[in-house]
C-alpha positions as CSV (number, residue, x, y, z in Angstrom):
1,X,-23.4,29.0,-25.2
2,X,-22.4,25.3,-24.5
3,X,-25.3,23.0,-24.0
4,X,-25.2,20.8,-20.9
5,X,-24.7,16.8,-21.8
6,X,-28.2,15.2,-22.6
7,X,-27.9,13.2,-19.3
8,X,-27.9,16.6,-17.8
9,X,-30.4,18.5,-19.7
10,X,-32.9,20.0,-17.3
11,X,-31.8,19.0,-14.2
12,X,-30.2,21.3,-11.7
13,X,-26.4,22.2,-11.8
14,X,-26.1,20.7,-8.5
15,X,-27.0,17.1,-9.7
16,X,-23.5,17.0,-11.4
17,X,-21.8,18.1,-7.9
18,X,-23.9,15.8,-5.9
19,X,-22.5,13.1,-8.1
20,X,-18.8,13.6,-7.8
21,X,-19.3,14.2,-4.1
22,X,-20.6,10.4,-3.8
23,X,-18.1,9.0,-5.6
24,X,-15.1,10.8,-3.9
25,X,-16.8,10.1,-0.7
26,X,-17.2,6.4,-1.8
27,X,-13.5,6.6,-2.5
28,X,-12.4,8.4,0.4
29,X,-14.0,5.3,2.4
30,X,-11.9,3.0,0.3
31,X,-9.2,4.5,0.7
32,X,-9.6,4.6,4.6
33,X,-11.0,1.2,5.1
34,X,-9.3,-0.7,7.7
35,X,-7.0,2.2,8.6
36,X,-5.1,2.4,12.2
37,X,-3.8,5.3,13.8
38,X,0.0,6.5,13.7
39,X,2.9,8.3,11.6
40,X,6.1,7.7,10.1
41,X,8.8,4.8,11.3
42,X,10.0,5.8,14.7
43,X,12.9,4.8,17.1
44,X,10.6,4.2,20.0
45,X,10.9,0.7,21.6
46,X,7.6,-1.3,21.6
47,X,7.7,-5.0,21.4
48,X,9.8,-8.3,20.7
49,X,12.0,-7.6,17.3
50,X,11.6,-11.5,16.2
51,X,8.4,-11.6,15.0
52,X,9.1,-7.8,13.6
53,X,9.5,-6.0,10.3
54,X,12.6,-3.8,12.3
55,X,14.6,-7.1,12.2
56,X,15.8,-6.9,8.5
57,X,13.2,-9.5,6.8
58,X,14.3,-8.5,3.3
59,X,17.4,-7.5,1.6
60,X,18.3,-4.7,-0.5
61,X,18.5,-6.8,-4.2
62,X,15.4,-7.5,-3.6
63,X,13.7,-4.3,-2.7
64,X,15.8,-3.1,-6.0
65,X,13.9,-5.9,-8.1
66,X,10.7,-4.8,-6.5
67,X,11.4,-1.4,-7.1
68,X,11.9,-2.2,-11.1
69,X,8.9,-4.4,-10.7
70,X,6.6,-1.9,-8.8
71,X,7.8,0.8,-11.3
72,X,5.9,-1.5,-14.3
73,X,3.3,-3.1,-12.4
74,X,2.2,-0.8,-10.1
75,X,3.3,3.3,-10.6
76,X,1.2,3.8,-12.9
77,X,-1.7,4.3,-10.6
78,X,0.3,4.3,-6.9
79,X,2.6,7.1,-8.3
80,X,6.2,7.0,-9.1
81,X,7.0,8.0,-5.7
82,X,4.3,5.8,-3.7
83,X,2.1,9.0,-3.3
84,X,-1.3,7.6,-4.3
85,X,-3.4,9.2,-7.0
86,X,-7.0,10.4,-6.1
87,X,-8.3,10.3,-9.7
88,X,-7.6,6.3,-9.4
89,X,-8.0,6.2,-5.6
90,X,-5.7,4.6,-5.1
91,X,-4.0,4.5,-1.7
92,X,-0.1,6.5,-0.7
93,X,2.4,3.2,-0.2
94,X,4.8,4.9,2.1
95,X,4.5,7.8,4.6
96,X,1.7,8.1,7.2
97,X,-1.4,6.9,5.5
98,X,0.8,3.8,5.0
99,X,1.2,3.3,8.7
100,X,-2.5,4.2,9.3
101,X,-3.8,1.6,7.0
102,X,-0.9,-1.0,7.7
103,X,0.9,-0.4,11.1
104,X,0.0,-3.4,13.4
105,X,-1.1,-5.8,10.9
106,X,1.0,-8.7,9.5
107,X,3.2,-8.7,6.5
108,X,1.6,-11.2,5.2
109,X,-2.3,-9.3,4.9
110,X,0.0,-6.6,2.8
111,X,1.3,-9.4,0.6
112,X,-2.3,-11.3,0.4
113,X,-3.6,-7.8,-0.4
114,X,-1.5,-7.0,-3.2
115,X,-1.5,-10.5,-4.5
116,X,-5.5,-11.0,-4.4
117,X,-5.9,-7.2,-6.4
118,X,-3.0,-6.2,-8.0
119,X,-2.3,-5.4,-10.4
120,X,-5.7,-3.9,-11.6
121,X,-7.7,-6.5,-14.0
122,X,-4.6,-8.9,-13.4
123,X,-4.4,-9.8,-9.9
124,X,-2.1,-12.6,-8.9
125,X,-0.8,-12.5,-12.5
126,X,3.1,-12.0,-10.6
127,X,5.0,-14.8,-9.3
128,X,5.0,-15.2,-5.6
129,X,8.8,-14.0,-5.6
130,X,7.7,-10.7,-7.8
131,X,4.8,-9.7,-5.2
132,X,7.4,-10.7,-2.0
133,X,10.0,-8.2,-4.1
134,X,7.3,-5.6,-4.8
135,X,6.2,-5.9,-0.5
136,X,9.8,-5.6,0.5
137,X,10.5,-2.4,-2.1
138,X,7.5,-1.0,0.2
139,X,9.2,-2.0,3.2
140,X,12.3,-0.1,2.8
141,X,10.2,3.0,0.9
142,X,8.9,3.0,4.2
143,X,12.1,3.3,5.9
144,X,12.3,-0.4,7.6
145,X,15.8,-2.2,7.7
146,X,17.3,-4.3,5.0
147,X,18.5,-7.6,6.1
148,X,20.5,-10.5,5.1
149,X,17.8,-12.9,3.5
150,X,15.1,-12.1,0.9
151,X,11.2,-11.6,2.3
152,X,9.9,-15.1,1.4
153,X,6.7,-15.7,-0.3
154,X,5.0,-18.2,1.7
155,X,1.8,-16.9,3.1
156,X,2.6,-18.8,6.7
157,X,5.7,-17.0,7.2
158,X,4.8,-13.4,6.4
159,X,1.8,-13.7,8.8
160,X,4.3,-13.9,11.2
161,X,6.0,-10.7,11.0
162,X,4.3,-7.8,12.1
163,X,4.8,-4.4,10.8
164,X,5.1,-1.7,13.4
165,X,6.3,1.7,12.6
166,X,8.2,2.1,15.8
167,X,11.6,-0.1,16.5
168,X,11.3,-3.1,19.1
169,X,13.0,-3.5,22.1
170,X,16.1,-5.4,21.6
């Protein structure tokens, strides 16, 4: 018969469960910090489309160089297709838990957010241009609109666009 790790030895079985169950609950908070309510994109009007992310704030070249860029930086631990990975926790970039987390706050808290942390042990390593290109791949995994000028980089102007997953009024 196996013998239990030293650390173990002696100690009920349950000590080992009690400890995974704190840290997935410690990451299951992370993971949920800050989060809003909501799903998917949606077609319902809401707001004023200036100041939103429906109005096309990126363009498509870019969200491709983001997608390259994302798909060295970042899916190792977000997942190839933006799904998250609970052995990292790490959070899902696109789909519902994206719009919980994100939906009503500014573009510019996603870009801060990224800058400030990612990558993991590197953060703010990319050039302003590489994090704007990661935020707008994100942006059209999420299903927003392309448009005809790339998401800039400056901090002042992404605070101004809000991301809402449902389309403005005209």
């Amino acid at each position: 018969m196996k013998r239990a790790p030293a650390r173990f030895r002696g100690q009920s079985a349950a000590i080992p469960l009690v400890i995974w169950m704190v840290a997935f609950s410690a990451c299951s908070a992370i993971r949920t910090r800050g989060t809003r309510t909501g799903g998917g994109p949606s077609q319902v009007p809401t707001s004023n489309a200036t100041n939103s992310v429906w109005s096309g704030v990126y363009t498509l070249a870019q969200a491709e160089t983001g997608e390259a860029s994302f798909t060295r930086q970042c899916a190792w631990c977000h997942g190839h297709v933006l799904e998250g990975n609970e052995d990292f926790c790490t959070p899902p970039l696109a789909g519902v838990e994206f719009w919980r987390r994100w939906g009503g706050s500014s573009v510019g808290s996603l870009y801060k957010k990224i800058q400030t942390t990612m990558p993991e042990n590197r953060a703010g390593s990319l050039s302003g241009d590489e994090y704007a290109a990661i935020v707008s791949f994100l942006l059209k995994a999420n299903e927003l609109p392309a448009g005809q000028q790339d998401l800039p980089s400056e901090l002042s102007t992404l605070n101004r666009l809000t991301m809402t997953n449902r389309r403005p009024k005209p």
